[in-house]
C-alpha positions, 0 to 999 in steps of 0.5 A: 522057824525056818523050815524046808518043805521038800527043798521049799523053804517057808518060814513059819510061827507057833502061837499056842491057845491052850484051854481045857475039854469039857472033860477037863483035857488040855488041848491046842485051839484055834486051827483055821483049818476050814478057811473061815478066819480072814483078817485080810480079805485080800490074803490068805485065811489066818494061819495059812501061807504059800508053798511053792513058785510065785508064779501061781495064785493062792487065794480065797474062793467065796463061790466055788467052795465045799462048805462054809464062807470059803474054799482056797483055789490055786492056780498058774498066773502063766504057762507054767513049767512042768516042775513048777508047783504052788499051794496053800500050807499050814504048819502044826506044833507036834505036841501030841500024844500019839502014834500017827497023824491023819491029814484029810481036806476035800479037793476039787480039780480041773484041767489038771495034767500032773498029779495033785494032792495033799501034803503031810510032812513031818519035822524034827527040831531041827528041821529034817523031813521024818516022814513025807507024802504029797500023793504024787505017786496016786496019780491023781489028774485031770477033772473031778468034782469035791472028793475028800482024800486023806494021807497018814504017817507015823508021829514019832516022839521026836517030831517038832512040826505037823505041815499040811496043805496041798499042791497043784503041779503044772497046769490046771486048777485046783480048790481045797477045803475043809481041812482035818487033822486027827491023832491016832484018828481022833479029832486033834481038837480033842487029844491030850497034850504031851506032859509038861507043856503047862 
C-alpha cells in the first residue's frame, strides 16, 4: 500500500494478529510501539520504517533510551537543508470503534534549531490525508530532556490508515520512544474492532 505522508511517499504492509481480551473483545495485537522487537539489529525495530531525506540517520539507541532495551535517535548524517527532515514511522489499520485517535511517545532532544514533533496522520482508502498534525506549529526546539507530548485528531468512519512517528527538521538531535496509541483514550490494546472483520 502506497501512501503519501505530507508529499512522502512510504510504502507500507498490514499483518493482522486478531485475538480475543480477557473479556472476551477481538482485538489487533502486536504493535512494536516501544522498540523492543528487532529481527535485524542493524535496521529498524520490527514494524517501523524511515520517513523523510536519506540523508538523516534513524536508528536503535541502547544507551540513551526512556525505558526498556531501546529508544530510536535520528539525526543529519550532513548539514543539513532547512526543509530537510528524517524520522521514524509506523502505520496502523484504522479498524477501530471509535470517535478519536491519541498519539503519545516521549521525546528527548538536542541542539535542535527547527521545530520537532510527533506525527499523526489520517488516511482514507485511497490515500488522501483526513486530518494531519506534526506539531510544527507548537515550536517546540532546542535542548530538553525525555518529555512525553501527545497529538489528538477525529477518527472518522472512513479512514483506512492511523500513521505515527516523529520528526526531526534540520539540525540536531532527536531520540523517541515508548510509543502510545489510544481510541477515545483507551489503550488501542483493548478496544473493540469494527463489525465483521472476523
Amino acid at each position: 500500500m502506497l501512501i503519501l505522508l505530507a508529499g512522502l511517499v512510504v510504502i507500507v504492509s498490514f499483518t493482522y494478529n486478531l485475538k480475543r481480551s480477557e473479556s472476551g473483545i477481538l482485538v489487533l495485537s502486536g504493535y512494536n510501539f516501544g522498540f523492543e522487537t528487532v529481527t535485524y539489529p542493524n535496521g529498524l525495530p520490527d514494524g517501523w520504517c524511515r520517513w523523510g531525506m536519506p540523508s538523516y540517520n534513524i536508528q536503535l539507541d541502547s544507551i540513551v533510551k526512556h525505558s526498556g532495551k531501546y529508544a530510536l535517535r535520528v539525526e543529519p548524517k550532513e548539514e543539513p537543508a532547512k526543509q530537510d527532515f528524517g524520522g521514524p514511522g509506523y502505520s496502523i489499520p484504522a479498524i477501530y470503534e471509535g470517535k478519536s485517535v491519541t498519539v503519545k511517545a516521549f521525546i528527548k532532544f538536542e541542539d535542535v534549531d527547527l521545530p520537532i514533533g510527533l506525527v499523526l496522520r489520517i488516511d482514507d482508502d485511497s490515500n488522501k490525508m483526513l486530518f494531519f498534525d506534526n506539531m510544527m506549529q507548537r515550536g517546540i526546539k532546542g535542548t530538553r530532556d525525555w518529555t512525553e507530548y501527545s497529538i489528538t485528531l477525529p477518527l472518522p468512519e472512513k479512514a483506512k490508515t492511523i500513521n505515527i512517528g516523529a520528526f526531526l527538521f534540520g539540525k540536531g538531535k532527536l531520540w523517541v520512544d515508548d510509543f502510545q496509541v489510544l481510541i477515545d483514550n483507551k489503550d488501542i490494546s483493548k478496544v473493540k474492532l469494527k463489525p465483521g472483520l472476523m
